[in-house]
C-alpha positions in Angstrom: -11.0 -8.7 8.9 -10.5 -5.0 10.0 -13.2 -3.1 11.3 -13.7 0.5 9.5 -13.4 2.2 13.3 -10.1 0.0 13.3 -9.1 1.3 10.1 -10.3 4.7 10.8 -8.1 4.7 14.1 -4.9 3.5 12.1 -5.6 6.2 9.3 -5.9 9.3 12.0 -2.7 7.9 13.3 -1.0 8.0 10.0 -2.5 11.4 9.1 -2.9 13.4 12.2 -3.9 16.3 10.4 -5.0 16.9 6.3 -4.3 19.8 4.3 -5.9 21.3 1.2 -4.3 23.7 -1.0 -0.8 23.5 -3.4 2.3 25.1 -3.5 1.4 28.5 -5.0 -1.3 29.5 -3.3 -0.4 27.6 0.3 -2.3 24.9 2.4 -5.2 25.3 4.5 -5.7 22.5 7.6 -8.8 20.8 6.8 -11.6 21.4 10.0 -12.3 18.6 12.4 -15.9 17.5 10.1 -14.0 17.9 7.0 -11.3 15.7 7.9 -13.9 12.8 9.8 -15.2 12.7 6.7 -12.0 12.4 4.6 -10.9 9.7 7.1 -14.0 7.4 6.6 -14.2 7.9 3.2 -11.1 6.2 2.7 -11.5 4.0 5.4 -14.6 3.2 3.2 -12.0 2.7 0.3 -9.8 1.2 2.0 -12.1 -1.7 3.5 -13.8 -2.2 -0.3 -10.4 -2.6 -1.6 -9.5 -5.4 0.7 -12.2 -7.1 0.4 -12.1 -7.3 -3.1 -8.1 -8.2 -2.7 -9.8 -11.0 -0.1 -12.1 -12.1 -2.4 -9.9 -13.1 -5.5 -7.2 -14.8 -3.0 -10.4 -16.9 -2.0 -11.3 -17.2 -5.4 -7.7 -18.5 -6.1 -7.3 -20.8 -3.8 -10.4 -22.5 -4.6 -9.1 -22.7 -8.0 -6.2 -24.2 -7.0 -7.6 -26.7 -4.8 -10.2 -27.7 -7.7 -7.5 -28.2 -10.1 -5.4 -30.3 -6.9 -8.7 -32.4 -7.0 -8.8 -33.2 -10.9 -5.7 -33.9 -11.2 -4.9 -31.3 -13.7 -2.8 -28.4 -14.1 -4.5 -25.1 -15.3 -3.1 -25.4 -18.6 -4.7 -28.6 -19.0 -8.0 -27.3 -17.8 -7.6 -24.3 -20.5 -7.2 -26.6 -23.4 -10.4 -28.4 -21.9 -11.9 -25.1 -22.0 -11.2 -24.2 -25.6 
């Protein structure tokens, strides 16, 4: 698994710079605390939505391997279930 400074390291390298703002009124650079802050929040995200993703592949494969183990296809163990 990815570390958050990893994941913070690959985010400032795929936004060297953040910008605030729209179209009308123009865009404003974020400062250097504003932006280390934006970075680890989504590094933050990031992490939590990859572990999550981790989580249910693990939760799948255990499933799988279960159903290997009986025998049974999941459609069989859902009419077991009903």
């Amino acid at each position: 698994m990815i570390t958050k400074q990893e994941m913070i390291n690959q985010l400032k390298l795929e936004f060297p710079t953040l910008r605030v703002g729209n179209d009308d009124d123009g865009y404003v650079n974020l400062n250097i605390e504003e932006y280390e802050a934006t970075i680890a929040q989504w590094a933050d995200a990031k992490l939590e939505r990859l572990a999550r993703e981790a989580e249910a592949q693990a939760r799948a494969e255990a499933k799988a391997a279960l159903l290997i183990q009986l025998g049974i296809t999941e459609e069989q163990a859902k009419l077991l279930l009903s």
